[in-house]
C-alpha positions, -999 to +999 in steps of 0.1 A: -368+497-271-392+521-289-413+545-267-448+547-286-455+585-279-484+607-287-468+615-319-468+580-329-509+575-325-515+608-348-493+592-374-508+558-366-540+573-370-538+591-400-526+559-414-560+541-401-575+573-419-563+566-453-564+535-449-603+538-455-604+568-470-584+562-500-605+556-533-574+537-551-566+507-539-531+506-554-528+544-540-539+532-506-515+501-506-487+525-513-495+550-491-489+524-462-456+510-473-441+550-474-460+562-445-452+535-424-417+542-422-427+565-394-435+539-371-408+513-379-379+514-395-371+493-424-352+497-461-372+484-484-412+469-486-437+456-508-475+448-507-489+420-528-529+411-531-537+380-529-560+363-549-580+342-522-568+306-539-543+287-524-521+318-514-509+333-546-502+365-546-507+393-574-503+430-581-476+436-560-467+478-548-433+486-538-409+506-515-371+513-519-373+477-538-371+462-576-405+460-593-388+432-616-378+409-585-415+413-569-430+410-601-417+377-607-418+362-575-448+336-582-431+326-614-397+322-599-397+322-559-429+314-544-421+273-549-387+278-526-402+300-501-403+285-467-430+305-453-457+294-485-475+265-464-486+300-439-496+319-475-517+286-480-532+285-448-559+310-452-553+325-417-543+364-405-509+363-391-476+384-386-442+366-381-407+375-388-388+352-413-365+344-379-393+330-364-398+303-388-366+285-401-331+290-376-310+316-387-282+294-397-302+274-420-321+302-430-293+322-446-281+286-465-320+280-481-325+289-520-348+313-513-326+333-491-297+336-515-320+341-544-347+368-529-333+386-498-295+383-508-303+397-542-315+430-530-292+432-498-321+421-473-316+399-440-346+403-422-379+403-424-415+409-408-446+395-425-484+403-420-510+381-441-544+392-445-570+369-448-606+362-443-632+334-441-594+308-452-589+332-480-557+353-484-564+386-496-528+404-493-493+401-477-472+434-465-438+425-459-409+447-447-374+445-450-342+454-429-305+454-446-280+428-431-261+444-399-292+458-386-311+447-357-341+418-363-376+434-358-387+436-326-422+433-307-429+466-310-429+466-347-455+433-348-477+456-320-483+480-350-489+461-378-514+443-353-532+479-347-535+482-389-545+444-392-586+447-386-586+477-407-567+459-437-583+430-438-618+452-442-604+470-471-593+447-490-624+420-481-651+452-494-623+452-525-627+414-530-664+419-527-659+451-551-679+471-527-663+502-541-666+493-577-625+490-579-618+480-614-597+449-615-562+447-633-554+423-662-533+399-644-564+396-614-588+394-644-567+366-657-566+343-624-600+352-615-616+340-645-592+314-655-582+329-686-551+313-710-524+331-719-532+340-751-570+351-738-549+374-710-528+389-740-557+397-764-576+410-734-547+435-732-544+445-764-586+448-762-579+470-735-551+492-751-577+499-781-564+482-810-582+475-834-590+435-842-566+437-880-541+452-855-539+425-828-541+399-864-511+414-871-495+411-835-504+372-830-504+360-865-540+346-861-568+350-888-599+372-878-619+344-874-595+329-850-591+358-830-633+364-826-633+331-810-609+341-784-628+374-776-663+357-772-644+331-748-633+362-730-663+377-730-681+344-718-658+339-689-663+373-674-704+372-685-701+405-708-709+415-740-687+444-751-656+460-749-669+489-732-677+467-708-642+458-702-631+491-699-656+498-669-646+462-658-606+459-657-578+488-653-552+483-681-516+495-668-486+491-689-465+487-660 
């Protein structure tokens, strides 16, 4: 059993520190995953936003994991996980994946074989962030298979970060520190189609309107249509005011 020492609260602390501190969201969410390998020990973790609807889950950050795996976990896993009726519930929670599903038909699901096995996880501890039924991240950690489960003193600290989560990330939602937004939250915020999300990132990357012609195989015409759709949905008027607006990443 872990003694929490002194040690442990200036750590803990300087975590809490950051955690408000930070100007970057995606800086601060990283920050956490790294830094709190100091508290609890784990091999691998990742840190998706959620988008407040029905649990989905967005923008994921990652430790020691593959970005390719996370990155297309709505698309490919999120329908076979056995925890997404808790990602739908709208409520602040921590669990370990042990606590929901007996280990022996755990290890046989879909899910299991396809996500943890892949990347050489067994265990796992959860915390959901949410406010007013609205999910507005996950952090989940993982431990390699022959290491112990986590114990209660790894859910004690991620209970001591929980309050101060769930206020970063609700005065993000409420863009309280004018955080611009990435494509793929512009996209689900605003309902945008596909093609709308892949013309808004080409806006964003600064080609020119004969250039994106040229990438879709649409006429001029066509393609002025989609961007005043775009710009109707999110209630602008110009593409400098999408660059103040959204954060375009490659990655």
């Amino acid at each position: 059993m872990k003694t929490f020492g002194t040690n442990d609260w200036i750590v803990l602390n300087h975590i809490i520190y950051k955690i408000h501190s930070m100007d970057q969201l995606d800086q601060m969410r990283s920050m956490l995953i790294e830094q709190l390998r100091n508290l609890i020990q784990y091999d691998s973790a990742d840190f998706f936003l959620g988008t407040g609807d029905a649990g989905e889950l967005i923008d994921p950050v990652f430790y020691n994991a593959d970005a390719e795996l996370g990155k297309c976990y709505m698309k490919n896993f999120y329908d076979i996980d056995y925890s997404k009726g808790l990602l739908q519930s709208g409520k602040s929670m921590i669990y370990r994946e042990t606590d929901l599903i007996p280990e022996e038909r755990r290890v046989k699901t879909q899910y299991y074989k396809s996500y943890f096995l892949k990347e050489g996880w067994h265990y796992g501890l959860d915390m959901l962030i949410a406010d007013n039924q609205k999910l507005l991240g996950v952090v989940t950690l993982y431990r390699k298979k022959g290491e112990p489960d986590f114990e209660y003193e790894d859910i004690f600290i991620l209970e001591l970060l929980m309050e101060h989560l769930e206020y970063r990330l609700l005065c993000e939602r409420k863009e309280g520190n004018g955080r611009r937004i990435t494509v793929k939250e512009c996209a689900v915020r605003y309902q945008l189609t596909k093609r709308e999300e892949t013309i808004l990132t080409y806006l964003l990357q600064n080609d020119t309107n004969d250039i994106i012609c040229d990438k879709l195989c649409i006429t001029n015409n066509t393609l002025k249509k989609h961007i005043l759709n775009i710009y109707r949905k999110l209630q602008i008027n110009s593409r400098n005011q999408l660059f103040k607006m959204i954060s375009y990443r490659s990655a």
